[in-house]
C-alpha atoms as a printed R data frame, in Angstrom:
    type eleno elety resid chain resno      x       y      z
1   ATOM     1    CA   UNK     A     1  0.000   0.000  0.000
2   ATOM     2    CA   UNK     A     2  1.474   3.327 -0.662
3   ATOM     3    CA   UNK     A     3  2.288   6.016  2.206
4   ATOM     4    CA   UNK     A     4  2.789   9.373  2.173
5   ATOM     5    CA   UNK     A     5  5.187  10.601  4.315
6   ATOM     6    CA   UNK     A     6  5.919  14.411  5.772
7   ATOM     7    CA   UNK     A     7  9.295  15.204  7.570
8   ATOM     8    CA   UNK     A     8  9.015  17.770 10.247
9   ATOM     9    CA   UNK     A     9 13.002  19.083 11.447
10  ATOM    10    CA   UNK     A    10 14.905  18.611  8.151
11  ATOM    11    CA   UNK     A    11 18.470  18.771  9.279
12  ATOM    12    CA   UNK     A    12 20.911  15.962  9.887
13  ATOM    13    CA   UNK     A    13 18.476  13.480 11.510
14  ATOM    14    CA   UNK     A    14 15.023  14.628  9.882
15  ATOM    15    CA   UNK     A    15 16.980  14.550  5.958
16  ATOM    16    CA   UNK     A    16 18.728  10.972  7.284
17  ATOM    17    CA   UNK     A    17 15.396   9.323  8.118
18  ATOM    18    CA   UNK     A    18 13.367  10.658  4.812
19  ATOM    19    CA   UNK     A    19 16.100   8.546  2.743
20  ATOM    20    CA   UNK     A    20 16.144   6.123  5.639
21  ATOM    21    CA   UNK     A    21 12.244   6.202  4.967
22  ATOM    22    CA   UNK     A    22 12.255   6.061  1.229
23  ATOM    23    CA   UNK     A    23 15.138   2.761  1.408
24  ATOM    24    CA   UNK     A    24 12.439   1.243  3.700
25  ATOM    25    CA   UNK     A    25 10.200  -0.351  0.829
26  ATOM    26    CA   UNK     A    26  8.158  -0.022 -2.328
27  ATOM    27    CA   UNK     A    27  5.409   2.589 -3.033
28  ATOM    28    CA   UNK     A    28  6.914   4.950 -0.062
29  ATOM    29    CA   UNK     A    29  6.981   8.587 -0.590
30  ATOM    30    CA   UNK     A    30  7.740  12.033  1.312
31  ATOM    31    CA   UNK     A    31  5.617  14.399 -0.144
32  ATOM    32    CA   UNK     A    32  5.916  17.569  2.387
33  ATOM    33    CA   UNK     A    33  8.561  18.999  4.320
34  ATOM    34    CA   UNK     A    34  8.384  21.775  7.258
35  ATOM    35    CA   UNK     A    35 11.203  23.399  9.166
36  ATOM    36    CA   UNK     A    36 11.960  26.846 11.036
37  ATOM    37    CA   UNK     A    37 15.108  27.721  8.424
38  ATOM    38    CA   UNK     A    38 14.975  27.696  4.765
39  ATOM    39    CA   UNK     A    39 18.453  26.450  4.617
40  ATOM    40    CA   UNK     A    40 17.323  23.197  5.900
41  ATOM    41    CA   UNK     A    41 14.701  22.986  3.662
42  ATOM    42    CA   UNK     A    42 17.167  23.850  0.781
43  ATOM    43    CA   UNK     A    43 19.252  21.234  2.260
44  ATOM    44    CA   UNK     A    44 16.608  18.264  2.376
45  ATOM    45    CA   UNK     A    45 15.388  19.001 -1.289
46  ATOM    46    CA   UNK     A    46 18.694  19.078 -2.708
47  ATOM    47    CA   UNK     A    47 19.667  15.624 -0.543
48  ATOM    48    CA   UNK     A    48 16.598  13.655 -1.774
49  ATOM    49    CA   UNK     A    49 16.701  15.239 -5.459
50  ATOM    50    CA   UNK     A    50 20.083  13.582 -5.765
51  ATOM    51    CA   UNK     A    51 20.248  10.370 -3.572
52  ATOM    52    CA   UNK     A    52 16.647   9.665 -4.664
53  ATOM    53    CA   UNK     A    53 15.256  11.670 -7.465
54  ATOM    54    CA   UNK     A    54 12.281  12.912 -4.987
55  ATOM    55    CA   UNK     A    55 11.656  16.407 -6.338
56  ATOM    56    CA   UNK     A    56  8.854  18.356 -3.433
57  ATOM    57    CA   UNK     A    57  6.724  20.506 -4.716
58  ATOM    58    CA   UNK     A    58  7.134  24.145 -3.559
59  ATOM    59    CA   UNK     A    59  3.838  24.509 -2.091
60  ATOM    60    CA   UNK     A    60  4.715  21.504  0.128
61  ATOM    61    CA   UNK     A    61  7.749  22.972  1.474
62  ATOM    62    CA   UNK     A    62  7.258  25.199  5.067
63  ATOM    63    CA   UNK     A    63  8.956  27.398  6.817
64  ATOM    64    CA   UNK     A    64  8.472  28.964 10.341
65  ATOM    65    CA   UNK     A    65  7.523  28.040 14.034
66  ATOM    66    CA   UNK     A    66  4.046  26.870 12.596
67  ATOM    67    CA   UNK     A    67  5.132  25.031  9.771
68  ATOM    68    CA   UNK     A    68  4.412  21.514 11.166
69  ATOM    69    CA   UNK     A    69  0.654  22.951 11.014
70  ATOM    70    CA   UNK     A    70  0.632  23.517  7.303
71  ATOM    71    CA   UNK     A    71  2.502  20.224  6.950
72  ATOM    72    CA   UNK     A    72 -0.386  18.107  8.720
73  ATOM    73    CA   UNK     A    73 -2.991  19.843  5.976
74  ATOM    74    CA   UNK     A    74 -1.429  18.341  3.775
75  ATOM    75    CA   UNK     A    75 -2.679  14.572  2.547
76  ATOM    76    CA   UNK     A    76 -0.443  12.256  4.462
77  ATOM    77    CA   UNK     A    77 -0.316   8.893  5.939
78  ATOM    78    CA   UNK     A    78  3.029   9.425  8.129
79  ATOM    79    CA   UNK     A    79  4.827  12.432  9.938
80  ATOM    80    CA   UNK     A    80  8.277  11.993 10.970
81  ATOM    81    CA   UNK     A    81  9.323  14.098 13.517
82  ATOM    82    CA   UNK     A    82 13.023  14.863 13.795
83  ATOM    83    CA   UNK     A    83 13.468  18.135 15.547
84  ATOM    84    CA   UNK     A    84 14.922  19.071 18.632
85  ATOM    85    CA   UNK     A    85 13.489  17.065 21.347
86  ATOM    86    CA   UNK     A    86 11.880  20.299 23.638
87  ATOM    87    CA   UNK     A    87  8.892  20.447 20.295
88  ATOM    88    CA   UNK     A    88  8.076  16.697 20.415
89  ATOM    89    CA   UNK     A    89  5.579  16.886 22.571
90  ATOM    90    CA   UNK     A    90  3.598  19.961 20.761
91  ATOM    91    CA   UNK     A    91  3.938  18.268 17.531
92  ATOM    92    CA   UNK     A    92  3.053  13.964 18.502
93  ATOM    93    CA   UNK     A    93 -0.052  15.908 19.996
94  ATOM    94    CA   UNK     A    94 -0.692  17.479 16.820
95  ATOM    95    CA   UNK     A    95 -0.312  14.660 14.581
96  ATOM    96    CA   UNK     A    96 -2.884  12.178 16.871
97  ATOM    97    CA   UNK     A    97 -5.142  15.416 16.597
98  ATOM    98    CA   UNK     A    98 -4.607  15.133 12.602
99  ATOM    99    CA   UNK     A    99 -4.733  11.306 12.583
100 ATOM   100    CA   UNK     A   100 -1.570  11.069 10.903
101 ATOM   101    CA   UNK     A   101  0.911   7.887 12.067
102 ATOM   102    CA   UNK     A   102  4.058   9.164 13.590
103 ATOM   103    CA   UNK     A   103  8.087   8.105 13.923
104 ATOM   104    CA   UNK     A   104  9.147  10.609 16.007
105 ATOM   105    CA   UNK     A   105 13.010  10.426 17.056
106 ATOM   106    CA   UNK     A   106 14.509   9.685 20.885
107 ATOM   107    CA   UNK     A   107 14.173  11.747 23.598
108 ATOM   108    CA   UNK     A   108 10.267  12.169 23.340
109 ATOM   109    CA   UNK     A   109 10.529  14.970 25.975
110 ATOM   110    CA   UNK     A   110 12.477  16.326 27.254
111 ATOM   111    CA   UNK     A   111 11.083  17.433 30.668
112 ATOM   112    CA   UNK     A   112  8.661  15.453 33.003
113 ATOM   113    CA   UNK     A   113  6.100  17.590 31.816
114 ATOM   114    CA   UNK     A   114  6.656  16.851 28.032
115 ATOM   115    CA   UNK     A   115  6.862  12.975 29.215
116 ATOM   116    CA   UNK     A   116  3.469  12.913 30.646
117 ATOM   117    CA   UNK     A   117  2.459  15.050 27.931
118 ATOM   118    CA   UNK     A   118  3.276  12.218 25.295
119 ATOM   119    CA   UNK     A   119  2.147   9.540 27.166
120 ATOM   120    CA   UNK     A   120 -1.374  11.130 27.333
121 ATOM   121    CA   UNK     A   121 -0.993  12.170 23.616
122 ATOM   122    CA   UNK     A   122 -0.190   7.982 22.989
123 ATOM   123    CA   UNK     A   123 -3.095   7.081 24.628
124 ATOM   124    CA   UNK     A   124 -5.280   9.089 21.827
125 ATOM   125    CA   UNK     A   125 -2.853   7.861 19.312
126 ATOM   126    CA   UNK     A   126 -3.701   3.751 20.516
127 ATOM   127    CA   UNK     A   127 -7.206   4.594 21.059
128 ATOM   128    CA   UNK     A   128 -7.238   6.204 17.211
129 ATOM   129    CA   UNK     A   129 -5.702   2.981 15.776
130 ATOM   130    CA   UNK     A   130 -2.510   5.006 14.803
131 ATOM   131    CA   UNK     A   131  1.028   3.857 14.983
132 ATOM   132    CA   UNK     A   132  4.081   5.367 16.785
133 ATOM   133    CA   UNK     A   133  7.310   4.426 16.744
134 ATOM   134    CA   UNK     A   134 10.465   6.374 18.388
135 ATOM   135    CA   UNK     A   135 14.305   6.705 17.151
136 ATOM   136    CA   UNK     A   136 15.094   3.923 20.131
137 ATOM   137    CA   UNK     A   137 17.348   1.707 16.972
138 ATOM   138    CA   UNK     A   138 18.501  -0.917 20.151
139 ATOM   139    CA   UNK     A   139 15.350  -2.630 19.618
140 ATOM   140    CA   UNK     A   140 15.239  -2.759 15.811
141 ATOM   141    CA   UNK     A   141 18.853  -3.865 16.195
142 ATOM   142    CA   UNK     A   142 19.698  -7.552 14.684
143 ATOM   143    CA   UNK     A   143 22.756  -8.223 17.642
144 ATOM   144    CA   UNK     A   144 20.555  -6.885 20.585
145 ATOM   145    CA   UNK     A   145 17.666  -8.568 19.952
146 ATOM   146    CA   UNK     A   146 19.494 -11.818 19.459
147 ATOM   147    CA   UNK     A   147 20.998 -11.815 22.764
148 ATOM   148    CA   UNK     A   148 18.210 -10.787 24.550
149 ATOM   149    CA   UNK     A   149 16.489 -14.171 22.786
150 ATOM   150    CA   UNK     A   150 19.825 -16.210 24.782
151 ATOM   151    CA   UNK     A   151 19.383 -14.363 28.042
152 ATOM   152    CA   UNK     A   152 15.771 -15.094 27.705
153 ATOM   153    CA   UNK     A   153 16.074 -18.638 27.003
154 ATOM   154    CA   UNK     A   154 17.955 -19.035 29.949
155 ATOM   155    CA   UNK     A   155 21.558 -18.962 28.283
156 ATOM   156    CA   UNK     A   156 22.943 -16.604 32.157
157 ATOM   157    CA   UNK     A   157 20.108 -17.104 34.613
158 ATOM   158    CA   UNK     A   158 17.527 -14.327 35.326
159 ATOM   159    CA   UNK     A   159 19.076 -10.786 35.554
160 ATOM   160    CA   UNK     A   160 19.007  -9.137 38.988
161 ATOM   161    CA   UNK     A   161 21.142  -5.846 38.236
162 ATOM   162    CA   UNK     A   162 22.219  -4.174 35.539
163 ATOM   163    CA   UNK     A   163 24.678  -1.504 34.388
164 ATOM   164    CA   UNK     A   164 24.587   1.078 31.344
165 ATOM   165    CA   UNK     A   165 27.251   3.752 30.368
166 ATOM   166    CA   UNK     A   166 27.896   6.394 27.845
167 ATOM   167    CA   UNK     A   167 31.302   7.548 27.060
168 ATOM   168    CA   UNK     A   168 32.553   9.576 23.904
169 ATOM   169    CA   UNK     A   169 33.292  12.954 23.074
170 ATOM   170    CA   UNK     A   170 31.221  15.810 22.349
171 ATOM   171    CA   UNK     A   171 28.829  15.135 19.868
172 ATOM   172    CA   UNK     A   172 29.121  18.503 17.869
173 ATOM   173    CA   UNK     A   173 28.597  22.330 18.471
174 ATOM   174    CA   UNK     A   174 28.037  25.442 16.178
175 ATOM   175    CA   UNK     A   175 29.442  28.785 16.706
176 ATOM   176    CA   UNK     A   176 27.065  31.888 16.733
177 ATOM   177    CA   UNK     A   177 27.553  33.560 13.545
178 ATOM   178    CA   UNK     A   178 26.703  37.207 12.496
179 ATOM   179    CA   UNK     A   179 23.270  38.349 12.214
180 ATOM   180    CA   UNK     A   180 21.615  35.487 14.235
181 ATOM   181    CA   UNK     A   181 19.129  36.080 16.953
182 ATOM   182    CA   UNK     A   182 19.826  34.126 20.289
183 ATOM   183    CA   UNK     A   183 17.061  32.325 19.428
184 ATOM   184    CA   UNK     A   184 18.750  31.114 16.026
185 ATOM   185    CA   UNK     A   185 21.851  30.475 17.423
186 ATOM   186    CA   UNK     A   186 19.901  28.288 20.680
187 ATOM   187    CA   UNK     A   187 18.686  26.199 18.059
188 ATOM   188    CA   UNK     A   188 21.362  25.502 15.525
189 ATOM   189    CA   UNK     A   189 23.462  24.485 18.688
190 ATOM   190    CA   UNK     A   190 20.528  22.880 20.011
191 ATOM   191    CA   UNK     A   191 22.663  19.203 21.624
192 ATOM   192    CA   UNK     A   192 24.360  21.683 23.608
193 ATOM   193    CA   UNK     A   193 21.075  23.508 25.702
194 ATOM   194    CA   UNK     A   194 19.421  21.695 27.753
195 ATOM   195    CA   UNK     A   195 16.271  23.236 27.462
196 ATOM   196    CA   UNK     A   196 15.938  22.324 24.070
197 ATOM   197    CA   UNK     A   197 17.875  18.257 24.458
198 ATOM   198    CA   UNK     A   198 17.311  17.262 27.757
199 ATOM   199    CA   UNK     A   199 20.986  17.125 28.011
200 ATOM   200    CA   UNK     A   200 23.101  14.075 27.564
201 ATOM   201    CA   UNK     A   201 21.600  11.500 29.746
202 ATOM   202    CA   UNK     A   202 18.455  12.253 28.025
203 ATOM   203    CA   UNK     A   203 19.366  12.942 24.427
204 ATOM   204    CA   UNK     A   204 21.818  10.304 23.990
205 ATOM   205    CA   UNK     A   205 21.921   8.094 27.306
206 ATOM   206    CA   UNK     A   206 18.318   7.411 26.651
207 ATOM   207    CA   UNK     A   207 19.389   4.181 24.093
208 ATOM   208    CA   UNK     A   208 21.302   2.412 26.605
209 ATOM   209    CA   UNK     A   209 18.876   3.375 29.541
210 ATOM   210    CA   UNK     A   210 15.998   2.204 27.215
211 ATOM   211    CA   UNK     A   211 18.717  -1.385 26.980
212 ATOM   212    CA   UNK     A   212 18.294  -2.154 30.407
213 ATOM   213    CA   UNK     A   213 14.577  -1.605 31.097
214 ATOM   214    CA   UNK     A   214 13.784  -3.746 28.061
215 ATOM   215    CA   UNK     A   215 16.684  -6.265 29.120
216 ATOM   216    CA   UNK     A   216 15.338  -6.757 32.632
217 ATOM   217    CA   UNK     A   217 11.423  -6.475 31.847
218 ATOM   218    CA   UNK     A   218 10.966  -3.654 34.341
219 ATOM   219    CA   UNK     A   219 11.230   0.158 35.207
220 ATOM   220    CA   UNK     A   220 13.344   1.529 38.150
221 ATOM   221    CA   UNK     A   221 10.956   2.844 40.730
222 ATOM   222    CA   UNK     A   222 13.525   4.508 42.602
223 ATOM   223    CA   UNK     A   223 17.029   6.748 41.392
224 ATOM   224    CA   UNK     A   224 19.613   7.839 43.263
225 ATOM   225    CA   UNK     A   225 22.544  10.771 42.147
226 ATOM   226    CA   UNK     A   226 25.606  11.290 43.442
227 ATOM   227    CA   UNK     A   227 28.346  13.484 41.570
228 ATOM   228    CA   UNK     A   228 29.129  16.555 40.403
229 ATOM   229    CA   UNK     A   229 27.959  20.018 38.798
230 ATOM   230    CA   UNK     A   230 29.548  19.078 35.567
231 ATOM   231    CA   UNK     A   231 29.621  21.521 32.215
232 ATOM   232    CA   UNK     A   232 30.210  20.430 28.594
233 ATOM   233    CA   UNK     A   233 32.934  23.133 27.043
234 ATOM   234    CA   UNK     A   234 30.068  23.604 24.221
């Protein structure tokens, strides 16, 4: 069956997943493309013009805060939604309002508030028949899954405890350039605010967090911190 598909966030991550999208299957399509910079909408149309021959339609190609609204008028079967994490929420509640099925990348939130807020917002989305899936690629992953089957077959015993880390360097940064607002700069750097990521336990941590709750079956019900006041250079 064909889909339509719309990309909301069209930089690195939002133009990956359209081709990730399009490599995906047969009779798949992104037909509509929203962002708050025009660069990055240049910058998606020129990607899937020449890795995949797409050519968008101007009309179907928005710019500004509001774009994502213009992009759900549009007649779709799928939004995915790749920008930074702190507009998740506002936009998954959007899409279950517009009945559109969603792939929306990790963190969902990046606050309690924005947590709950997608939770609810899933709820709709279940009770609408509509189907979400988030950037968490552990569980789509060939070599995780297939341990997971061992440990579940009994191949170590049952798991009492378990331990996840994170180490590497800094993921990236951007320097403010001339003639951007705060508010341009904020979001080009976004990784590196934590108002907009969630930070790194969050942003990135989230995979291997997400690895042990689906390893041992359960949630933590209780978290303790000890450490630090710690500050990325960026």
């Amino acid at each position: 069956q064909p889909l339509r598909a719309g990309v909301v966030g069209c930089g690195g991550r939002g133009s990956g997943a359209a081709v990730n999208f399009l490599d995906a299957g047969p009779n798949l399509s992104i037909v509509a493309v929203a962002d708050v910079f025009q660069d990055r909408i240049d910058g998606i149309r020129e990607k899937l013009k020449k890795e995949k021959g797409v050519e968008l339609d101007d009309a179907n190609c928005f710019v500004g805060f509001d774009a994502y609204k213009r992009l759900l008028e549009v007649d779709l079967d799928l939004v995915i939604l790749a920008t930074p994490p702190y507009f998740r929420p506002e936009h998954f509640q959007a899409c279950v309002e517009a009945r559109r099925h969603v792939f929306m990348e990790k963190p969902v939130a990046v606050d309690p508030v924005g947590a709950r807020a997608v939770m609810a917002a899933s709820k709709q989305a279940e009770a609408a028949g509509l189907c979400v899936v988030t950037g968490t690629q552990r569980r789509h992953s060939w070599n995780y899954q297939n341990v997971l089957a061992r440990v579940r077959s009994g191949m170590i015993g049952d798991i009492v405890s378990s331990n996840v880390y994170w180490n590497q360097s800094k993921l990236w940064h951007r320097d403010k350039q001339p003639g951007w607002t705060e508010m341009e700069f904020m979001l080009r750097d976004w990784v590196n605010w934590t108002w907009l990521s969630g930070d790194h336990i969050v942003e990135q941590h989230i995979h291997n967090i997400d690895v042990s709750n689906w390893f041992v079956g359960d949630h933590p019900v209780q978290a303790v911190g000890m450490g630090s006041r710690l500050r990325r250079p960026t």
